[in-house]
C-alpha positions in Angstrom: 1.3 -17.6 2.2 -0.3 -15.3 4.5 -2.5 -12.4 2.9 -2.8 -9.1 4.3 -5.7 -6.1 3.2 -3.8 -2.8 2.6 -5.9 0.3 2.6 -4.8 3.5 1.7 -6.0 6.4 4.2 -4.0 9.3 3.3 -3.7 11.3 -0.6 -0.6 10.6 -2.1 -1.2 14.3 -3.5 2.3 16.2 -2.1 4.4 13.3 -2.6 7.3 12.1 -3.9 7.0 10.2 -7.3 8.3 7.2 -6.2 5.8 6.7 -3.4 2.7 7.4 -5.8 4.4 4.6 -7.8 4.8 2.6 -5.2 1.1 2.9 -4.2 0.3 2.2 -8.1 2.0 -0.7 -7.9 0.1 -1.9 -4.9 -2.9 -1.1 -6.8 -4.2 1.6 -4.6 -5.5 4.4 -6.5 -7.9 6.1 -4.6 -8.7 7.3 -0.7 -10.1 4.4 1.1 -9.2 1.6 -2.0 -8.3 -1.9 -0.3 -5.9 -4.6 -1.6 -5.3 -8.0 -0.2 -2.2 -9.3 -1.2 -0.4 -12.0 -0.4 2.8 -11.5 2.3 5.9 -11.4 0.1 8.9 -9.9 1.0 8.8 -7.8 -2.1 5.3 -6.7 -1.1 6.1 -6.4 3.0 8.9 -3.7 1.2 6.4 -1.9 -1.2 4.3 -1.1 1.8 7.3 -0.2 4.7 8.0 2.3 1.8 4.2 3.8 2.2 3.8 3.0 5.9 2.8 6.3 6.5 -0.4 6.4 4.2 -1.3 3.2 4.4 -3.7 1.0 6.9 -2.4 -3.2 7.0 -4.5 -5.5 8.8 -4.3 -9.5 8.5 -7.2 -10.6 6.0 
C-alpha cells in the first residue's frame, strides 16, 4: 500500500466532537503534528472528514 503524511494545520478548537475524534484517531494532536499512514479506505474517509484542517501529501 501506498502511504501518505497527514499534517494538521488548523486547531480543532471550535469544532464539532466528532472531528476532534476523528483527528485523535488519526493521531494528530497538536498544530503542525504529522502522521504517515498507510492509504486505506477507512483512513482516505477519516481524513475527507477533516479535509479542511488537514495538509496530505504522498510520503
Amino acid at each position: 500500500m501506498k502511504k501518505i503524511k497527514i499534517t494538521l494545520v488548523k486547531s480543532p478548537i471550535d469544532r464539532p466532537e466528532r472531528q476532534k475524534l476523528t483527528l485523535k484517531a488519526l493521531g494528530l494532536n497538536k498544530t503542525n503534528s504529522v502522521k504517515e499512514v498507510e492509504a486505506t479506505p477507512q483512513v482516505l474517509g477519516m481524513v475527507r472528514k477533516v479535509e479542511h484542517l488537514v495538509k496530505v501529501e504522498e510520503a
